[in-house]
C-alpha positions in Angstrom: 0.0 0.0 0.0 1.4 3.6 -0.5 1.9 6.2 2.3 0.9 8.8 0.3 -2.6 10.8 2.4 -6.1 9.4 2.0 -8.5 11.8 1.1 -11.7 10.8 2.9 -15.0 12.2 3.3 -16.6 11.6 6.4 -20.3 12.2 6.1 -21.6 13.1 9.7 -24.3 15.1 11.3 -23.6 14.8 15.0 -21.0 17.4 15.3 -19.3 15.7 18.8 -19.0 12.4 16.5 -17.4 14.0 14.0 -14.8 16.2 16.2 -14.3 12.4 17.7 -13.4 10.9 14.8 -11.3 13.8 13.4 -9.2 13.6 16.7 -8.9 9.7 16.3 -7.4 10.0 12.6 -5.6 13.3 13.6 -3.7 11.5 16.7 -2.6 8.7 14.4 1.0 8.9 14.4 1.7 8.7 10.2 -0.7 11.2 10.1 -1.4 9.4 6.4 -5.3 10.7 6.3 -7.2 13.8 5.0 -10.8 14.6 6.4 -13.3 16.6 5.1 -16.7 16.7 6.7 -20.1 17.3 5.0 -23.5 17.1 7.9 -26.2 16.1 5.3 -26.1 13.5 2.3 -26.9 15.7 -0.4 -23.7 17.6 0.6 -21.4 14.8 0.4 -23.0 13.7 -3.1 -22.0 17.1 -3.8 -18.6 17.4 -2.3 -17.8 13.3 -3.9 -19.1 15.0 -7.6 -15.7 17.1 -7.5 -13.6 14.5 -7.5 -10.6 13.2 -5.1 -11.4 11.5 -2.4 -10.1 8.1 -1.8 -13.0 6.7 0.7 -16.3 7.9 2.6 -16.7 7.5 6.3 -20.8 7.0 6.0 -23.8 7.4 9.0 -26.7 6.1 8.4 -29.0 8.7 9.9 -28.5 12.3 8.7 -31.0 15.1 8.8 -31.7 14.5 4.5 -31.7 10.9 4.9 -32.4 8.0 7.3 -31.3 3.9 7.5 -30.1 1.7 4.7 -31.5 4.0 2.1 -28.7 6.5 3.1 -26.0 4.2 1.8 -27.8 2.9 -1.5 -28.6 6.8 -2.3 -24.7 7.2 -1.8 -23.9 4.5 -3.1 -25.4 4.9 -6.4 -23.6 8.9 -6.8 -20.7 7.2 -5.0 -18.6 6.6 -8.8 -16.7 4.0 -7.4 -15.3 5.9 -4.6 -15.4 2.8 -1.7 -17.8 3.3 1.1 -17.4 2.4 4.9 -20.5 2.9 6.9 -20.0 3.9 10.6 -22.8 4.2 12.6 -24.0 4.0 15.8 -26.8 0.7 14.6 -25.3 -2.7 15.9 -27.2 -4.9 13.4 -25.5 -8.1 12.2 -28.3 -8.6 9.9 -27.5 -5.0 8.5 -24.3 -5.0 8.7 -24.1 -8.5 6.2 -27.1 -6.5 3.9 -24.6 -3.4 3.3 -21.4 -5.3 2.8 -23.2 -7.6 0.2 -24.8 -4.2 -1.4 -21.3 -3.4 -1.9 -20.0 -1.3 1.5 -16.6 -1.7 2.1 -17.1 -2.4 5.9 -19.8 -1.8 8.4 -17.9 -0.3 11.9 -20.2 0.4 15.1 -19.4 4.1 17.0 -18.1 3.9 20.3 -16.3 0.2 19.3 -13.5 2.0 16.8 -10.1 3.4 17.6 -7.9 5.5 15.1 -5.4 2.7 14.2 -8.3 0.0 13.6 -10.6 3.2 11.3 -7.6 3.8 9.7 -7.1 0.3 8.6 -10.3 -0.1 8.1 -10.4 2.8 5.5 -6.9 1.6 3.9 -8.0 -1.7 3.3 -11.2 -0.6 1.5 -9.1 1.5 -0.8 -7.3 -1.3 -1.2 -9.7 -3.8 -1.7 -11.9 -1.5 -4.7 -8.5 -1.1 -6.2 -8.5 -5.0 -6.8 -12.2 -5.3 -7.2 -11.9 -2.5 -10.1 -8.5 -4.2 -11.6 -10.4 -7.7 -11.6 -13.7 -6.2 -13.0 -11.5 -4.6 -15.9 -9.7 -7.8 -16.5 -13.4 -9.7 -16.9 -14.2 -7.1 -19.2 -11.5 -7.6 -21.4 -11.7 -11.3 -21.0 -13.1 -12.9 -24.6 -14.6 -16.5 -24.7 -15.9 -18.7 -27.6 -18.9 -20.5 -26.4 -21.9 -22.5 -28.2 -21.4 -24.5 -31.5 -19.1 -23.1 -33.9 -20.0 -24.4 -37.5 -16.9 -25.5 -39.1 -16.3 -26.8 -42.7 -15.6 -30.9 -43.2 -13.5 -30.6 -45.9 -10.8 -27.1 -45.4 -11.4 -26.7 -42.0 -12.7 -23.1 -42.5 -15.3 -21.6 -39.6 -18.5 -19.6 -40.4 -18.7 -16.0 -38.7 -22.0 -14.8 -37.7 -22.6 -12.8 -40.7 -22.1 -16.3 -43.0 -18.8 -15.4 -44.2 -16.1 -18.4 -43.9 -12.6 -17.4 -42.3 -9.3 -19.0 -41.6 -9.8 -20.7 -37.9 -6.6 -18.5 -36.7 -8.4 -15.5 -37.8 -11.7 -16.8 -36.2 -9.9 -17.6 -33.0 -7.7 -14.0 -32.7 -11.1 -12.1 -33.7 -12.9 -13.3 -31.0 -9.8 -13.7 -28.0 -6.8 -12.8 -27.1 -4.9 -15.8 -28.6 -2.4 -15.3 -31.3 -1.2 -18.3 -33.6 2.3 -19.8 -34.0 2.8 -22.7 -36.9 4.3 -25.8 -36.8 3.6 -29.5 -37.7 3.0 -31.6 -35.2 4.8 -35.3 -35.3 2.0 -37.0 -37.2 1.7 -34.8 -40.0 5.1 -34.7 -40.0 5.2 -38.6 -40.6 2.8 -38.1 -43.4 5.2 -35.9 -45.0 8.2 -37.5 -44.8 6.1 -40.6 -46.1 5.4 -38.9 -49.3 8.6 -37.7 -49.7 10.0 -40.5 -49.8 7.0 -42.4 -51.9 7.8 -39.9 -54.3 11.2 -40.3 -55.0 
């Protein structure tokens, strides 16, 4: 992971919450994290819509919003940006819901320190880093599946628009496979049998 500062957004309506959790993260000594505070949702959508911010720091009851909805609201405007909810609800039922709906982690008030938030928000980063990296990999991932009409006689495949095409050019059309030749021992056999039936 680098050291560089994580920019988080802590969205957080009860001002003494919020001055505790800034005085956690502040009294961390790498000092590696960056708060800004917004007190209603709409305002962090708004503040996340600029841009920069590596995590959000989520309650779950804000003046503008109130339970699960918060999260799916944010999550939804969130652009990727990972979300940890912390919140004073200790619901195991809840807490499973939100991570399955794509939370980061689900952290209780009053049961956090700085170093565990902290690793708490690293590790998300961390974690959508690798969720984004694998999603981008699937994306660019090409298969060949179902029945692929081939020709008997030259070995040619038809494309979906009828045409007939080399199976190498098939193949690297449709994946990321490229083709080296060669001849494999039996044909090689065959050849050497006719060369020397046709001397």
């Amino acid at each position: 992971m680098d050291d560089h500062p994580l920019r988080i957004l802590l969205i957080e309506d009860n001002l003494a919450d919020a001055r505790m959790i800034h005085e956690m993260l502040k009294g961390l000594r790498d000092g590696v994290l960056e708060l800004e505070t917004a007190d209603k949702l709409s305002m962090g959508i708004e503040i996340l819509a600029r841009g920069g911010h590596d995590a959000v720091l989520l309650d779950l009851s804000l003046p503008d919003s109130q339970g699960f909805d918060t999260f799916l609201k944010l999550r939804d405007k969130a652009g990727g940006v990972p979300v940890v909810l912390l919140t004073g609800l200790d619901d195991e039922a809840l807490a499973v819901r939100a991570v399955h709906e794509g939370a980061q982690d689900y952290l209780i008030k009053g049961q956090v320190n700085g170093p565990l938030l902290s690793r708490a928000l690293r590790y998300a980063v961390e974690r959508n880093k690798l969720i984004r990296e694998l999603q981008d990999a699937l994306a660019n991932v090409k298969t060949l599946s179902g029945m692929i009409p081939i020709c008997a006689w030259c070995r040619k495949i038809r494309d979906d628009k009828g045409y007939w095409d080399r199976v190498e050019a098939y193949i690297e059309s449709r994946s990321n496979a490229t083709f080296t030749h060669g001849i494999c021992p039996e044909c090689a056999a065959k050849v050497q049998r006719r060369k020397e039936g046709g001397h």
